[in-house]
N, C-alpha and C positions, 0 to 999 in steps of 0.2 A: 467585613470592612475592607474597602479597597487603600492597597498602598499611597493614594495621593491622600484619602483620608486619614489613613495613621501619621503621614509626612504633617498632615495640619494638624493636629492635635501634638505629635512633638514640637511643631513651629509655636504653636501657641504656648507649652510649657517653659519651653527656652527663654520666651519674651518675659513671660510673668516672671522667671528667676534673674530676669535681665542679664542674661546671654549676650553676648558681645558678639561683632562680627560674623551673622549669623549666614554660611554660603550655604545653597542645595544644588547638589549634583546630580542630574537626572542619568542615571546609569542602564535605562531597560536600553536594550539591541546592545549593551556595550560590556555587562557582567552578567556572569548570572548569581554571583553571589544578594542581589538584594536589586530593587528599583530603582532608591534614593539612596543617595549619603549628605550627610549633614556637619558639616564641620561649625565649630562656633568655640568663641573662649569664652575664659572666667576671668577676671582681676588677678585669683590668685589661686593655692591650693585649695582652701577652705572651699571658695566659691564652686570650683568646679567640682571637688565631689561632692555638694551639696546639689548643684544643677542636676549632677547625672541622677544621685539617689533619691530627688524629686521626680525628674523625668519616671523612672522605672516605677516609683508607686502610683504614679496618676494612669499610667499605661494599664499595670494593673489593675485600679478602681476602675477605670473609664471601659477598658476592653477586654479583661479577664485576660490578656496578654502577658506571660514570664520573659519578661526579654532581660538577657544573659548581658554581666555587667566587669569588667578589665581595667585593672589601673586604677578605683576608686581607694584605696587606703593611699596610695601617693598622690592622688590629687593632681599630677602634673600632667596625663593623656590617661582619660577615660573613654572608654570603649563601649558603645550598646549597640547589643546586636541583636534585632527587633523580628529577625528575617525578613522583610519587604526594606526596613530602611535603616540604615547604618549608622548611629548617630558617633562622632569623633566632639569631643569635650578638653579643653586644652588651656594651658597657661599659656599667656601670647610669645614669649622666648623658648617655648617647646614648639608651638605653633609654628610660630617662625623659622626654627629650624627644619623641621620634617616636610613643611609645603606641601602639604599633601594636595593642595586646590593644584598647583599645576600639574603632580602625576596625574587628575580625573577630570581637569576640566575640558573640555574641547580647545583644540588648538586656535580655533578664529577666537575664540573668549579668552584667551592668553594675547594672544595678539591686541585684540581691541584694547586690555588691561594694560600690557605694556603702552601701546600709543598713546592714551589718555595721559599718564603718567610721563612722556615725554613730552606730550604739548604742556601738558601744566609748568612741567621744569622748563620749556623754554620760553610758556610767558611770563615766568619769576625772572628771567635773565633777559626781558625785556626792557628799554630805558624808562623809568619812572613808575617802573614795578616795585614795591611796596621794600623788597630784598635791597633794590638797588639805590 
């Protein structure tokens, strides 16, 4: 099984547990730790070690794959480490603080994220914008 195939079948697990926020970070030529990383939240504790300790049984039913699991009795960053793809599992105020999208993402995709988010704040401070 090729890593963009195991990426689809974690992308698919995440959805059916309704995964939040779901980014993939294409990392070949840039680690050699794994190809993908996957960041995405849960609502809360429960959810997310329940995503992750879904994810890992279907992995194994589906692909006879062990992948190695961090953080699932706290629930707040869980870790699966799949070797081809890294999956990060988060409560969005753990999330939020660690950012881990801007340490991996590419810098033009940081930029284009930042810009968007500036044009949007300056068509709310637009006259007869919804704000004003």
């Amino acid at each position: 099984m090729t890593s963009d195939q195991l990426l689809d079948r974690i992308l698919a697990s995440l959805d059916d547990d309704k995964a939040e926020d779901v980014v993939t970070i294409d990392l070949r030529g840039r680690s050699a730790m794994a190809d993908h990383m996957v960041i995405a939240s849960g609502r809360n504790a429960r959810q997310v070690a329940s995503i992750a300790e879904k994810l890992v049984e279907r992995l194994k039913e589906q692909t006879g794959r062990s992948a190695r699991i961090e953080g699932k009795e706290t629930g707040d960053w869980v870790l699966i480490d799949t070797d081809d793809v890294i999956v990060h599992v988060f409560r969005p105020e753990v999330r939020d603080f660690y950012q881990l999208e801007k340490m991996w993402m590419p810098a033009d995709a940081l930029r284009s994220a930042a810009l968007d988010r500036l044009r949007a704040e300056h068509a709310a401070d637009q006259p007869g914008s919804p704000r004003n």
